[in-house]
C-alpha positions as CSV (number, residue, x, y, z in Angstrom):
1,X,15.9,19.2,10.1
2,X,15.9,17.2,7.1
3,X,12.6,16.1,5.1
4,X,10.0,14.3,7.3
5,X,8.5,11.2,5.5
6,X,4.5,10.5,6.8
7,X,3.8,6.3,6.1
8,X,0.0,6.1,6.1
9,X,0.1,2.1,5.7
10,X,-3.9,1.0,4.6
11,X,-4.5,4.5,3.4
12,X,-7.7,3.8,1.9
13,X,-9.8,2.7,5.3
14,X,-7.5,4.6,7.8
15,X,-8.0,8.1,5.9
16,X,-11.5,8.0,4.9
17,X,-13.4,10.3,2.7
18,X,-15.1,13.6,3.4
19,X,-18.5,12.0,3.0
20,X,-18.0,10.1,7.0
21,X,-20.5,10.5,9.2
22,X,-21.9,8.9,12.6
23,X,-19.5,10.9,15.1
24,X,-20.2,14.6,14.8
25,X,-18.2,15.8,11.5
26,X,-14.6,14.8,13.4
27,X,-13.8,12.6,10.8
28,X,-14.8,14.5,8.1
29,X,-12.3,17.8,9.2
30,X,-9.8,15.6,10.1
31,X,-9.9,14.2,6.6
32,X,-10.3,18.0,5.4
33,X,-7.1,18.6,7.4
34,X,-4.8,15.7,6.4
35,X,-5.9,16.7,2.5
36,X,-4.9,20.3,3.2
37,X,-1.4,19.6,4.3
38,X,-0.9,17.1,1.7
39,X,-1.3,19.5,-0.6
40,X,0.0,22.5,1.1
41,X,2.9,23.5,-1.4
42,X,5.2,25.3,1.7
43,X,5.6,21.6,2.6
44,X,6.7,20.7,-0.6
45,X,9.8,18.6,-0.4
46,X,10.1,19.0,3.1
47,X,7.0,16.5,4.3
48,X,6.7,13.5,2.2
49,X,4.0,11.3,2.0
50,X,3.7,7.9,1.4
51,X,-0.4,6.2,1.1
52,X,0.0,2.4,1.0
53,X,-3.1,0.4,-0.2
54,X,-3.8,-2.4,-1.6
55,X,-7.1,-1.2,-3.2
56,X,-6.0,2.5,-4.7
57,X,-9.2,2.8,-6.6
58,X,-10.7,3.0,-2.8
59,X,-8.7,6.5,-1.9
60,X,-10.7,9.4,-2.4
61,X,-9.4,11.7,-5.4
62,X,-9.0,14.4,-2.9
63,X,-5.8,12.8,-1.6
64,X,-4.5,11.0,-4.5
65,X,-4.7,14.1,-7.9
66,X,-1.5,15.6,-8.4
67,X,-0.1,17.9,-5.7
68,X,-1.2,15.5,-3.1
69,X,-0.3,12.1,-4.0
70,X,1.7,12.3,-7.3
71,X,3.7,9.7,-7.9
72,X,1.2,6.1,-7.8
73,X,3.9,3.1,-8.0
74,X,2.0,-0.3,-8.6
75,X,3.8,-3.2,-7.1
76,X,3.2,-6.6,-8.2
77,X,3.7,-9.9,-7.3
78,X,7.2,-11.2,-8.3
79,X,7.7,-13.4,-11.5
80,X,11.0,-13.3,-12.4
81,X,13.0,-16.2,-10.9
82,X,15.9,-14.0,-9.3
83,X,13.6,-11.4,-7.8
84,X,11.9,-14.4,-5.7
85,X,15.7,-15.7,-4.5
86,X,16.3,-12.5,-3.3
87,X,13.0,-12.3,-1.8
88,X,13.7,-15.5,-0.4
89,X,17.3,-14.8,1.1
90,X,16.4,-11.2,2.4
91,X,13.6,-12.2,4.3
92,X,15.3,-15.2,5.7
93,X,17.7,-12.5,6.8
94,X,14.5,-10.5,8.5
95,X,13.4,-13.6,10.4
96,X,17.1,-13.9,12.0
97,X,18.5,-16.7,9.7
98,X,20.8,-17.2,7.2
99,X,20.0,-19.1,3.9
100,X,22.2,-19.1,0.2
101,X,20.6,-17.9,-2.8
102,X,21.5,-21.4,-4.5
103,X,19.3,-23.5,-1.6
104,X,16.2,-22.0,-3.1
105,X,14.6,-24.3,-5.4
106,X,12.5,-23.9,-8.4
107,X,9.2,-21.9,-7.4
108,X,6.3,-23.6,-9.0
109,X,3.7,-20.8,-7.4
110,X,5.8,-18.2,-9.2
111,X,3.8,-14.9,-9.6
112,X,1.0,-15.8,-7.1
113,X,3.5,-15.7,-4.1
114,X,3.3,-12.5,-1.8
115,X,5.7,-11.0,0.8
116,X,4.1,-12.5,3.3
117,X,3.4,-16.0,1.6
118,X,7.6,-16.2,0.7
119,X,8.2,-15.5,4.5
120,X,5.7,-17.5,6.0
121,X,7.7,-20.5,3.8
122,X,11.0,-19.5,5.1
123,X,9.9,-19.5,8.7
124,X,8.4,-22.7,8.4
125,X,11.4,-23.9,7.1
126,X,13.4,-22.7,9.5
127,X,11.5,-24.5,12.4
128,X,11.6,-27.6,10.6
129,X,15.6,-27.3,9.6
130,X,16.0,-26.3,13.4
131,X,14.4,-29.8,14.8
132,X,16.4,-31.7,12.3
133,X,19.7,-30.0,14.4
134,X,20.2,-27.1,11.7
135,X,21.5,-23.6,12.5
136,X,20.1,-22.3,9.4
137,X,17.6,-22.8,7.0
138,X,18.6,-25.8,4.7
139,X,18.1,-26.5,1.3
140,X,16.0,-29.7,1.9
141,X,13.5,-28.5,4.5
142,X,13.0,-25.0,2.1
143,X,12.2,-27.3,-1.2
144,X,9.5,-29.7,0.8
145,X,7.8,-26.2,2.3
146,X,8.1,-24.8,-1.3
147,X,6.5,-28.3,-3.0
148,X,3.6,-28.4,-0.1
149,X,2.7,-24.5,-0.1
150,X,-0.6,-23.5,-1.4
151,X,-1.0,-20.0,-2.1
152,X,-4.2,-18.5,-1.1
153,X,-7.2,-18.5,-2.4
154,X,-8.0,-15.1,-4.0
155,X,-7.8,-15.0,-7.6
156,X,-10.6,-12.8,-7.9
157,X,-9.3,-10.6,-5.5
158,X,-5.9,-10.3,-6.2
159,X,-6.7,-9.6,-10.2
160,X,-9.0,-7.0,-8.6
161,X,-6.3,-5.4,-6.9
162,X,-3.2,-5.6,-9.5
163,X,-6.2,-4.2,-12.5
164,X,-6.3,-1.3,-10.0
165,X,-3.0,-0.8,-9.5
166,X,-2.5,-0.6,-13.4
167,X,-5.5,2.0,-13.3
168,X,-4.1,4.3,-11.3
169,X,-0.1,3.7,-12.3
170,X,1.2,7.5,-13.0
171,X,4.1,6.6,-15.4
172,X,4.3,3.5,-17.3
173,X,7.9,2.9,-16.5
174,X,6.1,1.4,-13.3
175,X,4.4,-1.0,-15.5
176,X,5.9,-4.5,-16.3
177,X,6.7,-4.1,-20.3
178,X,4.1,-6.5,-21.4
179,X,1.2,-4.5,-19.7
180,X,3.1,-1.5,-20.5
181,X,3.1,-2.4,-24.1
182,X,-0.6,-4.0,-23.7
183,X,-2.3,-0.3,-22.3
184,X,-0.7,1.5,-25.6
185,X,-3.4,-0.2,-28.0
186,X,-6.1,2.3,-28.5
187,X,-9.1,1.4,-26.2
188,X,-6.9,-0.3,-24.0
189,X,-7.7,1.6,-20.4
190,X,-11.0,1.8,-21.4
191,X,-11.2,-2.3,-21.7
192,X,-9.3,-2.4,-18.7
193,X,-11.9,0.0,-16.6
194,X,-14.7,-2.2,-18.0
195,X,-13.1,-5.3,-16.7
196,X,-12.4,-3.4,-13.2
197,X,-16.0,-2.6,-12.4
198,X,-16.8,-6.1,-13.5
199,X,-14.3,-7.7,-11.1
200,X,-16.0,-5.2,-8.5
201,X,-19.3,-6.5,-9.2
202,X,-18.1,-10.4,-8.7
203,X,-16.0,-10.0,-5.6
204,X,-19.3,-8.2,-4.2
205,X,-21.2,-11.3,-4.8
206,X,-18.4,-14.2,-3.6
């Protein structure tokens, strides 16, 4: 049997911390548990896991210090222009459809766009391109979603989140090069820790 891969997708509220309380202890050992095979070096290479998040700073340092959960890997929001086609055109694919790297237009919302706000404009899209008689996703229907979309209204908490992820980042080949570059200047993840607990304190207050 080949190595087993564990996908705990919103690690930091279905995990929880040794500190629960309110049914008993249950959650607590079962937190004890899952932290003790995480780190159980028979296992090494042979069960791997994988903590999804989109607040790492929430995950108690039991599961995420080295021998648990080694490797952190940020992932940002897309900003280069290619990497949102693709985005584009793969998820199209997802969604059953078919749609030509070359029929996306110019992305105005570029780096505030998620996953789930690219596919949410290709389905639309597609609904609209199928009631004009389309079998596909064409370029016209894609470019008025694209001009129309409004991205979310999180600012604070998406900086809140991506300021974590840079936090907690275990090997700056992760990083983009300009934060990369940015968190070599002395004083720089101390800045960046200050400006965490500050974004902290505002979203607790929006």
């Amino acid at each position: 049997m080949g190595p087993v891969v564990v996908v705990v997708d919103e690690a930091d509220a279905a995990l929880g911390n040794r500190e629960q309380d309110g049914d008993s202890g249950t959650s607590s050992r079962v937190f004890g548990m899952i932290a003790a095979q995480m780190g159980d070096t028979r296992y090494r290479g042979q069960i791997l896991w994988m903590l999804l998040t989109a607040r790492p700073d929430l995950l108690p340092i039991d599961l995420k210090r080295q021998g648990r959960a080694e490797v952190h890997i940020p992932l940002f929001y897309p900003t280069d222009e290619s990497e949102i086609r693709r985005m584009f055109v793969i998820l199209a694919g997802k969604l059953g459809t078919k749609l030509a790297p070359e029929d996306v237009p110019s992305i105005p919302q570029r780096g505030h766009l998620s996953g789930a706000d690219i596919e949410g404009m290709v389905g639309r899209a597609w609904r609209a391109s199928i009631l004009a008689g389309a079998t596909s996703v064409t370029r016209e229907s894609l470019a008025t979603v694209v001009s129309q979309f409004m991205p979310s209204t999180q600012g604070v908490e998406q900086d809140l989140q991506e300021t974590a992820a840079i936090l907690e980042c275990t090997d700056r080949q992760f990083l983009p090069k300009t934060i990369a570059d940015a968190l070599a200047a002395d004083g720089a993840r101390a800045k960046l820790q200050a400006r965490l607990t500050a974004l902290k304190q505002l979203v607790k207050e929006l």
